[in-house]
Each structure stands twice: as structure tokens, then as C-alpha cells.
C-alpha positions as CSV (number, residue, x, y, z in Angstrom):
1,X,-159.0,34.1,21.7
2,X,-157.6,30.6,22.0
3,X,-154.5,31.6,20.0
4,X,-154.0,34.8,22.3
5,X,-154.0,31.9,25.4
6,X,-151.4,29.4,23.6
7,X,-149.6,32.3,22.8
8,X,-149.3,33.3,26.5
9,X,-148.7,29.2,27.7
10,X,-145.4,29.8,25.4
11,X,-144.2,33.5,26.4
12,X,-144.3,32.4,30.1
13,X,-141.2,31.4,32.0
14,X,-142.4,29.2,34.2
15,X,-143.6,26.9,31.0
16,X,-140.3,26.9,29.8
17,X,-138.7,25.8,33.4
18,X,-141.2,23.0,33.8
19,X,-140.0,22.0,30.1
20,X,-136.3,21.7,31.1
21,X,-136.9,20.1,34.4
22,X,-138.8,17.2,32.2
23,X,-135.7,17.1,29.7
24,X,-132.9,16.8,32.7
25,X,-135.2,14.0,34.2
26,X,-135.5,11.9,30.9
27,X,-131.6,12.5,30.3
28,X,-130.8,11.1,33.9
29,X,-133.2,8.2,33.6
30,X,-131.2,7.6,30.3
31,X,-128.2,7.5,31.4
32,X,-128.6,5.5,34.8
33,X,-130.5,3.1,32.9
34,X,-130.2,-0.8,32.9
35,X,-128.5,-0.2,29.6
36,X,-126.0,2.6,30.7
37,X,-123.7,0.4,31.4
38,X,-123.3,-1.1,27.7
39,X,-122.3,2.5,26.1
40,X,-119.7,2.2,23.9
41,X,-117.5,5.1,22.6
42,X,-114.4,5.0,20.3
43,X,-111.6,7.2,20.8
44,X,-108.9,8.8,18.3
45,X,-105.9,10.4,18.3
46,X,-104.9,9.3,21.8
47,X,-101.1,10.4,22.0
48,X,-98.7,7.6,23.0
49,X,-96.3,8.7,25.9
50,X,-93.1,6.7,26.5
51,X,-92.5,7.4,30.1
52,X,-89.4,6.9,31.7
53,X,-87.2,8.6,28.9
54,X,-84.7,10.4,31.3
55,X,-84.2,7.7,33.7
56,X,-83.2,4.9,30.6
57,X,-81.4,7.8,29.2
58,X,-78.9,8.6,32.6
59,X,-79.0,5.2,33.8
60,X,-78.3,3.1,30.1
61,X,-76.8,6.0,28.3
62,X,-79.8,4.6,25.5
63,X,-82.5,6.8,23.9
64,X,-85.8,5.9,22.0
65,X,-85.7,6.6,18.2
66,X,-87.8,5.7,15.2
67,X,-91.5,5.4,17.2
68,X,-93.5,4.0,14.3
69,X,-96.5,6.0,15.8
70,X,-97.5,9.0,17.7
71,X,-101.6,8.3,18.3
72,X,-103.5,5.2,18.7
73,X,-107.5,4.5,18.1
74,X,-109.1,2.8,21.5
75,X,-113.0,1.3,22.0
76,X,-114.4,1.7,25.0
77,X,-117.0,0.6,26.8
78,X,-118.4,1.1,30.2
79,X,-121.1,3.2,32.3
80,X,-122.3,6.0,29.9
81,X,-122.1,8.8,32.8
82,X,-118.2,8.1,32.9
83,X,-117.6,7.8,29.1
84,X,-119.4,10.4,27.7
85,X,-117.5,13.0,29.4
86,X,-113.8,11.5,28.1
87,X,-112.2,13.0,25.2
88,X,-109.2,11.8,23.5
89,X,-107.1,13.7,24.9
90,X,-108.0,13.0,28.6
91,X,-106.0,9.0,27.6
92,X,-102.7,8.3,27.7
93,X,-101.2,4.8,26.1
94,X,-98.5,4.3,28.2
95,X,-95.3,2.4,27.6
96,X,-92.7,2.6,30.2
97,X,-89.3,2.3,29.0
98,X,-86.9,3.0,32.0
99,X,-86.0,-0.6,33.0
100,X,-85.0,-1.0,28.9
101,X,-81.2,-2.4,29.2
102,X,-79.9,-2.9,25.8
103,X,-80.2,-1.5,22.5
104,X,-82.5,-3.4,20.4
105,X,-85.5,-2.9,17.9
106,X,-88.7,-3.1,20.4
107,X,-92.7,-4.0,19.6
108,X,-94.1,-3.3,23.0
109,X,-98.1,-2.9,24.0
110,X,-99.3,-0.2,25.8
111,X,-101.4,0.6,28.9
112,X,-104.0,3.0,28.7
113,X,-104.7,5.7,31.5
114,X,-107.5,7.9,32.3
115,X,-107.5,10.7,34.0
116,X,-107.7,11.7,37.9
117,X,-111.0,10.4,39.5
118,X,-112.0,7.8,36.5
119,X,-111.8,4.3,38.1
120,X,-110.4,2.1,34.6
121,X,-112.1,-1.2,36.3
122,X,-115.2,0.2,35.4
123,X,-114.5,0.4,31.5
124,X,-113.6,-2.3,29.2
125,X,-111.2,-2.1,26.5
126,X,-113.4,-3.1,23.3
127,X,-110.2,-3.1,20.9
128,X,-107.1,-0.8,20.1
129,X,-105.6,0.2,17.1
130,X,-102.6,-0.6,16.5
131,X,-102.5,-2.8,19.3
132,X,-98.6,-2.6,19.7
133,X,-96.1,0.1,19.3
134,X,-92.7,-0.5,17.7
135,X,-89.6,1.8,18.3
136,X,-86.2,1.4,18.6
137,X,-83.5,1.7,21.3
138,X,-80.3,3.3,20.3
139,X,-76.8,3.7,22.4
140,X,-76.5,7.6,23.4
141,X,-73.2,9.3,22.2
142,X,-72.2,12.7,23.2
143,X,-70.9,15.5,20.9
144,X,-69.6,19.2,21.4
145,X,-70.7,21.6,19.1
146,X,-69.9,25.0,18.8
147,X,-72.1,27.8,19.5
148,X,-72.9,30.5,16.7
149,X,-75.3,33.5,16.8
150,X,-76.4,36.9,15.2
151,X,-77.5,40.4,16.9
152,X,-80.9,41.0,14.8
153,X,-80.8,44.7,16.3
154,X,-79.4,48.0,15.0
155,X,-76.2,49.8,16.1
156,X,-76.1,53.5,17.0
157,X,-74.0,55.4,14.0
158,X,-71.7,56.6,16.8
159,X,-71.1,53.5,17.8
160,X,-69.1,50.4,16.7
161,X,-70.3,46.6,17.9
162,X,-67.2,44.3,18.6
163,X,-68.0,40.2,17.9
164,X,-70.8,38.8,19.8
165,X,-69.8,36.7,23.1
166,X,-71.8,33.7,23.5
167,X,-71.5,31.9,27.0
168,X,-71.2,28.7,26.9
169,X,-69.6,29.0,23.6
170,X,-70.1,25.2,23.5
171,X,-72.7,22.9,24.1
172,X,-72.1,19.0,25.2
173,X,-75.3,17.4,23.5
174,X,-76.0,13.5,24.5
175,X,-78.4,11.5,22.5
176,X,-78.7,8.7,19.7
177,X,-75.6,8.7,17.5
178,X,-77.7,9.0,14.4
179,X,-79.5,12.3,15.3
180,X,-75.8,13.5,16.5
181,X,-74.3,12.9,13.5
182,X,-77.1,15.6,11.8
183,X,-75.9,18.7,14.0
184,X,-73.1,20.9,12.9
185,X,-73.8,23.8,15.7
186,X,-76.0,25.6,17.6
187,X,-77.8,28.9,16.4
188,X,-79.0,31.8,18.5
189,X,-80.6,35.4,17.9
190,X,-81.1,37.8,20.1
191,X,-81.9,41.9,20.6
192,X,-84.3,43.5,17.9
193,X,-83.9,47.2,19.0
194,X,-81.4,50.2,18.0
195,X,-78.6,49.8,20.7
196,X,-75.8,52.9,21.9
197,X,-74.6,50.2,24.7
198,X,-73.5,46.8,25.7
199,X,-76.5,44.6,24.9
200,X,-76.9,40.9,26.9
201,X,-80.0,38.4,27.0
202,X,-80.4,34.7,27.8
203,X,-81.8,32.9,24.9
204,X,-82.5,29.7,24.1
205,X,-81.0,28.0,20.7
206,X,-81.4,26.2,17.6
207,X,-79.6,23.0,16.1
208,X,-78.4,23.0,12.6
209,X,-77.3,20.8,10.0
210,X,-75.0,21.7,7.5
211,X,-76.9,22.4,5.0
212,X,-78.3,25.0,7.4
213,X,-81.5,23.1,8.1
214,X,-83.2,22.9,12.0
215,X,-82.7,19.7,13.5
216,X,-85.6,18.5,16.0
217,X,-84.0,18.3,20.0
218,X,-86.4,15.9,20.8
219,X,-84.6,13.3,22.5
220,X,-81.8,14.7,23.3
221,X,-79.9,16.2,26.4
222,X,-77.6,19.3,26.8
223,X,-74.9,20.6,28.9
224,X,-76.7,24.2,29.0
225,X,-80.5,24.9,28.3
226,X,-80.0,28.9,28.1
227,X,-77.2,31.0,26.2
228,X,-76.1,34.0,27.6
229,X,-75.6,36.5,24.6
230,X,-74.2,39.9,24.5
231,X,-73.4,42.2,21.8
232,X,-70.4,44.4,22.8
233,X,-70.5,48.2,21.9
234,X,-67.9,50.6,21.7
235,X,-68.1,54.2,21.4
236,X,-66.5,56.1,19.0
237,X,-64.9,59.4,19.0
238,X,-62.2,61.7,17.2
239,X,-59.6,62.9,19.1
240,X,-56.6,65.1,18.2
241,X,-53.2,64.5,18.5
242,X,-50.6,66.8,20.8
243,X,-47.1,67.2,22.1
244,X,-46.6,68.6,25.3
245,X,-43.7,71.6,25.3
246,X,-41.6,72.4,28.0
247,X,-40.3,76.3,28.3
248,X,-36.6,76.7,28.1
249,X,-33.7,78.2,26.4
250,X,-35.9,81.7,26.3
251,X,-39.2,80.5,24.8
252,X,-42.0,78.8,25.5
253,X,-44.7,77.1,23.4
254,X,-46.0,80.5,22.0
255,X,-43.1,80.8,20.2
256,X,-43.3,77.4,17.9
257,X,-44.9,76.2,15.0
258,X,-45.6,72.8,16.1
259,X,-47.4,70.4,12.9
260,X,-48.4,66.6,13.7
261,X,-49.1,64.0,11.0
262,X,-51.7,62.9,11.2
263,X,-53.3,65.5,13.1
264,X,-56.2,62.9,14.7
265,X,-57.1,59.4,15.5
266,X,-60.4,57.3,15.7
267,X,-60.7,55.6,19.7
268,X,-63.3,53.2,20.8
269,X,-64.2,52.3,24.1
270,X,-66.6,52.3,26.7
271,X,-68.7,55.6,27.0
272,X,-67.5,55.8,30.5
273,X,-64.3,55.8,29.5
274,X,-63.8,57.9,26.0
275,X,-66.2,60.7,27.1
276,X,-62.9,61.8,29.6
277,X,-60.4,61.3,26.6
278,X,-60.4,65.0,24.7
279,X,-56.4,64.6,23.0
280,X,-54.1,62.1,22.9
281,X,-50.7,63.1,24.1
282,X,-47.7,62.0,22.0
283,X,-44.8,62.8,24.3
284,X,-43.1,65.6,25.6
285,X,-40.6,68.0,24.2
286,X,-38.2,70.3,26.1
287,X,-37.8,73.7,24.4
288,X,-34.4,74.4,25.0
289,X,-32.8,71.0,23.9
290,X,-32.7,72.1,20.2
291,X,-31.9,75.9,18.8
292,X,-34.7,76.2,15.6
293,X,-36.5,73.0,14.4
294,X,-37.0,69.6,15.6
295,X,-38.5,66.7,13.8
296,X,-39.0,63.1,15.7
297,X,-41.4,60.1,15.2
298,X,-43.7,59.2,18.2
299,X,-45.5,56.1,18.9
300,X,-49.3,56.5,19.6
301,X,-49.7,55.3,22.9
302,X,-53.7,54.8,24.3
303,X,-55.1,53.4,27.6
304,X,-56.0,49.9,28.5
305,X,-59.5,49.6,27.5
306,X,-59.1,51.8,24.5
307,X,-59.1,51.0,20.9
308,X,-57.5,52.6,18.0
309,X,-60.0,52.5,15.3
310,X,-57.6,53.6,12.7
311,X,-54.6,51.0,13.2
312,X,-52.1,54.3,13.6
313,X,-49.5,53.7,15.6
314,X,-47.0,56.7,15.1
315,X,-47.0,59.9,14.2
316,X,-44.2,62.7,12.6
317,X,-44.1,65.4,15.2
318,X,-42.3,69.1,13.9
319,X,-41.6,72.1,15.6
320,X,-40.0,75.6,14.4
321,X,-38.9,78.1,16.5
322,X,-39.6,81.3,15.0
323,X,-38.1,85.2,16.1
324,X,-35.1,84.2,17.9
325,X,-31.6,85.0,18.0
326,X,-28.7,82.8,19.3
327,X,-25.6,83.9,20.6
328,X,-22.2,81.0,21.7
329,X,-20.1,82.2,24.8
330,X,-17.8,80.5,26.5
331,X,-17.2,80.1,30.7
332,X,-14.9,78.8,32.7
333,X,-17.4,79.6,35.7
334,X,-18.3,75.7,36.5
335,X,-19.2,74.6,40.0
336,X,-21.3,71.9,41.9
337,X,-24.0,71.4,44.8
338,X,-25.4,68.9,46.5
339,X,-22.2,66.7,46.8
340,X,-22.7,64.1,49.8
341,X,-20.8,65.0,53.0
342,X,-17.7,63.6,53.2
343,X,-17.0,63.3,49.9
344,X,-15.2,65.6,48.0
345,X,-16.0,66.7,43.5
346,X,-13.3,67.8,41.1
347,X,-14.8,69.4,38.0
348,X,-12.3,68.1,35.4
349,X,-14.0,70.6,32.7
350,X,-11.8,73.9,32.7
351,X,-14.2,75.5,29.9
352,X,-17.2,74.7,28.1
353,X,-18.9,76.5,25.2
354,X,-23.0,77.5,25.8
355,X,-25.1,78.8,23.2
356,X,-27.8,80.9,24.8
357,X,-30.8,81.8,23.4
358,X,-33.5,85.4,23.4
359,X,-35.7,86.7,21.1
360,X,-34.5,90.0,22.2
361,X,-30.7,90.3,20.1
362,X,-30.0,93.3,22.6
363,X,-30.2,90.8,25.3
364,X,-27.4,88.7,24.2
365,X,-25.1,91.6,23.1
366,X,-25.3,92.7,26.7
367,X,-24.5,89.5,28.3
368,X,-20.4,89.0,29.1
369,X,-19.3,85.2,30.0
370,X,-19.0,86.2,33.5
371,X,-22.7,87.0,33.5
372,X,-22.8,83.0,33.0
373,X,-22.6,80.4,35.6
374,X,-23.2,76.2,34.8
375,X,-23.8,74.1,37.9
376,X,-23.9,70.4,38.3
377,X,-26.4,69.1,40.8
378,X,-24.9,65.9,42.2
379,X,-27.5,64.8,44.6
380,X,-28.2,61.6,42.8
381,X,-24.5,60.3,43.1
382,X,-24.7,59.4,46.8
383,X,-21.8,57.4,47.5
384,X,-20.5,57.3,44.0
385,X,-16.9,57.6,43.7
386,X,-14.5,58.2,40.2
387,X,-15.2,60.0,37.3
388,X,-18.5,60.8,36.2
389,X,-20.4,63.3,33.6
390,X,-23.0,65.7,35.1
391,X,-25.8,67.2,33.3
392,X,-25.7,71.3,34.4
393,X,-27.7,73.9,34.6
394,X,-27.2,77.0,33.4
395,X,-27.5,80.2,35.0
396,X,-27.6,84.2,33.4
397,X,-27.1,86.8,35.8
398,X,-28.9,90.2,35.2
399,X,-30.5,89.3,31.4
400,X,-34.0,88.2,31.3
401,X,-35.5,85.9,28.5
402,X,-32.2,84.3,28.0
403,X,-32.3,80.7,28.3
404,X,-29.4,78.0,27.0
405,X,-30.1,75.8,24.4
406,X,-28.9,72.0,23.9
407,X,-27.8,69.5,26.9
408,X,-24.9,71.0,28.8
409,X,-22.8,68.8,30.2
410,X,-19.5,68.3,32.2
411,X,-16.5,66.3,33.8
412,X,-16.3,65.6,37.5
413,X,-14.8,63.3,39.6
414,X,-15.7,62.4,43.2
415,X,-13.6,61.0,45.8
416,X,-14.2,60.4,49.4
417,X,-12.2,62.2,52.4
């Protein structure tokens, strides 16, 4: 039965808040104790901070190098309730550097501070360890290094990535000459994902030695923090080669055999641009200024913004005209239009010889030369006087799908009233 009560005394919750209420009292009548203030508490790995880095480094042109350490152990002693809740990494040992004018090899002490709301005249430094820090201040130089980079994604098989642009391409790095003698360029990366477009990002960057090993940046100032990076992509696309064929001389383009070597060419461009490009047209070809075949080398002309993948730049261009029939007459029926009033055109040509063309023979057995009639147009003379020679045109009465082959051309000479 006296069990069973105990038992109860320690299952019930108000026990167990009488218990802590006891426990907080003793603690606080620890801690504010006569002897509170004699608690003593050692500290390590309390970072050193060299403050004033940036001011010694644009007013002196001089950087800090070769800190002979990064932590320091301190002793403290003061009022428990203030110590006991300080870590390390709540103190600071403090040098400042900015009013540093000269390069030189330094052994400096350092302050300690304590965070927001902790009065230090309350605690006493016991002892620090080491007691002094040594570094050394070095003259800042300033180098130019290129700037170097890799896309890390994947490119779309109908695509084709041009060289990466990296902007700036350069970076002006300022620091201690002996950390700038390390760096051969600066690296970035960028993208990660399969790409069918123009791929940018701002990234930051690397330094490099040449031996291709990271150098630290610590210390050191640039002329850009961010890189912008972009992977160029071109789309790609086959596209065949044409002439275009002008009617004359009685045929037209359903007549020919025309064959073009090579056939196609590769293009690259912007999507935008290469989705409206379906041929690629050579030149053009007037029908009627050969009888059968012709045969001529074109140069393959593209766009601004367009690449030619292949590196072709010509192409052998031959057409046949098959199924006709050519008949040669010969006229003395010349005359001209359009000459500019008040002036006056002499044909000097008395005859001229004109093959005409059908694919009808019939057709040219029933033509006579006075069926045929060659006028020169001379509306682009103006004012022109003496003698010049006139491309005609030439004209079959009556006879349909007759045309006349080869340039036609005449005397004339123009005088004014």
C-alpha cells in the first residue's frame, strides 16, 4: 500500500513541476552568486577577421597575403550569466588594416569583439593564443586574362552549335603580384539540358593555372563578377538547288531537261529564318537565248544570316531542249519605237538573219520572211545621239508557238532635228 502511494507521488504532474521550479531556483542562485563573477571559459577556433581589406586595397593599391593564422585560442573570464552563453563563433579577433601604407612584413595584435548587446568591460581577457598575428602586405598589380568556357548541355541532332560567346571575354583581375602570376584564365560552365535554340545564362567563373589547377580568389578584385554566356545554335536544313527559266523562242520550261550539280546544299541559320527558305535559286535562264543545250557555272548565292554548311559555292547548271525544230529566215522588215521627240533613228541594218524556233515543223514551213517583223525599242536612249546597237524584238505574224532564238540585234543611228 505504501508502494501504490510513492508510486502515485511520482506519476503526478504537479510533483514533477514543483521539482523543476526547485532546479531553476538553485541554477539562478548559482549563477548570480558572489562567485559568478570569477567564471572562467576558454574559447577556440575564434576566426581572425582583417577588416578594412577593400579600403587598403583602392586606397594603397596593397593586399594582405601569407596570414600565418586563421583561428586564435582566447580565456575569458567574467560574470557566468554572460559567458556561458558565448560560443566561439560569437568572437571576432579583429585587426584593422585600412590605414596600412606600405608594403612590409607585419606582426600585429588583435582586438577581440563580442557580439551585439555583450558589454566587453565586463569580461577580462585571461590570455590569447597566439597573442599576435603576422601577415604580409604585398603591392597589388593588375592582369587581363582571357575568358574560356564549355556548354555542358546537349545539342538537338537538327541543329548545329556555333563557338560559345562569353561577354566580357576578358577579365581585369587586381591583387598581389604573386597570386597573379598563378592565373592563366578564367573558366566557366554553363547549360546542362538538350538545347534546339540560342542558349544564354550569367555565371560566375573559375581561375586557372596552367597546369589546369583552381586558383583561390580570395584577395583579389575583378573588372566583372558575372559572365554572360551563350551558346549559339543554328538550324540545319537541306535545301535543293534551282534555275529559274524564262519562256521564249517557242518553249517554255516543260520542254527542257534541266540537271544541276550538285543537286542540294546544307544551310544553317536561325529557325526563324531557314523554316521560309524551301530552294535556293541559282540564277535565271532565258529560253530563247540558246537553240538546244546550254551549260554555265553559277555561284551559290545565300542570305545574310545564312550559312552554307557545305562550303559550296558553285554549281554546273545544264539544260537540253528536247522536240524542237529550227528554221533561219532572213528580213529586211526592221523598224523602231519609242524614239524621243525631236529626234530622229536611221536603222543602218538593211537585213538580218533570225533563226526561229517551234516544236511544230509545219509551223515554220508556213511562215514567209514577210510574216517576220524585228523592232528596236529605243526608249532608254533619251537624248542619245550617233550610232548605236539596239537589242530587237522579234515579231511572227499569223504562226503560233514560234519564238526566235539567240540575241537579235541591230544598227541605228540617232540624230536630232
Amino acid at each position: 500500500m505504501k508502494q501504490k502511494r510513492i508510486s502515485k507521488v511520482y506519476n503526478s504532474k504537479i510533483f514533477w513541476i514543483i521539482i523543476s521550479l526547485l532546479c531553476s531556483f538553485a541554477m539562478w542562485a548559482y549563477i548570480t552568486s558572489p562567485n559568478a563573477e570569477d567564471y572562467q571559459k576558454t574559447f577556440k577556433g575564434v576566426q581572425v577577421e582583417l577588416a578594412g581589406q577593400e579600403k587598403l586595397m583602392s586606397s594603397q593599391s596593397l593586399s594582405i597575403t601569407e596570414v600565418d593564422t586563421q583561428s586564435v585560442t582566447v580565456t575569458l573570464r567574467g560574470n557566468r550569466s554572460i559567458l556561458a552563453r558565448l560560443v566561439a563563433s560569437d568572437i571576432k579577433a579583429v585587426i584593422d588594416v585600412s590605414n596600412i601604407k606600405q608594403p612590409n612584413d607585419m606582426t600585429w595584435a588583435y582586438e577581440l569583439q563580442y557580439p551585439e548587446g555583450v558589454d566587453s568591460s565586463e569580461i577580462t581577457i585571461v590570455s590569447k593564443s597566439p597573442e599576435t598575428i603576422n601577415f604580409t602586405v604585398v603591392k597589388n598589380a593588375t592582369k587581363t586574362v582571357s575568358v574560356k568556357g564549355s556548354f555542358e548541355g546537349e545539342i538537338d541532332d537538327a541543329c548545329v552549335a556555333e563557338e560559345i560567346v562569353l561577354e566580357p571575354s576578358t577579365l581585369d583581375i587586381t591583387g598581389p603580384e604573386d597570386i597573379l602570376a598563378d592565373v592563366d584564365y578564367a573558366w566557366v560552365t554553363f547549360g546542362k539540358d538538350k538545347i534546339d535554340a540560342s542558349y544564354t545564362e550569367d555565371v560566375g567563373f573559375k581561375l586557372i593555372d596552367k597546369n589546369g589547377n583552381e586558383v583561390s580568389t580570395t584577395g583579389l578584385e575583378f573588372s566583372a563578377d558575372i559572365i554572360t554566356a551563350t551558346q549559339p545554335i543554328l538550324k540545319t536544313k537541306e535545301v535543293p538547288l534551282t534555275v529559274k527559266l524564262i519562256a521564249g523562242g517557242g518553249v517554255d520550261e516543260d520542254d527542257c531537261t534541266v540537271t544541276i550539280n550538285p543537286k542540294t546544299i546544307e544551310i544553317a541559320g536561325d529557325s526563324r529564318i531557314i523554316d521560309k527558305i524551301n530552294s535556293i535559286e541559282l540564277g535565271t535562264i532565258d529560253l530563247a537565248s540558246f537553240q538546244t543545250s546550254y551549260s554555265h557555272t553559277f555561284p551559290v548565292t545565300i542570305d545574310d544570316g545564312v550559312q552554307n554548311i557545305n562550303g559550296i559555292v558553285e554549281a554546273d547548271v545544264t539544260v537540253e531542249i528536247k522536240g524542237t525544230h529550227t528554221k533561219t529566215f532572213t528580213t529586211d522588215n526592221i523598224s523602231c519605237k519609242n524614239v524621243t521627240n525631236g529626234y530622229t533613228a536611221t536603222i543602218d541594218t538593211k537585213s538580218i538573219e533570225i533563226c526561229l524556233r517551234s516544236k511544230d515543223a509545219s509551223s515554220l514551213n508556213r511562215i514567209d520572211a514577210d510574216d517576220i517583223s524585228v523592232v528596236a525599242d529605243l526608249s532608254d536612249y533619251g537624248t542619245t545621239t550617233g550610232q548605236i546597237i539596239a537589242t530587237c524584238t522579234v515579231y511572227v505574224s499569223g504562226i503560233d508557238g514560234v519564238g526566235a532564238v539567240g540575241d537579235v540585234r541591230v544598227s541605228v543611228t540617232i540624230s536630232k532635228d
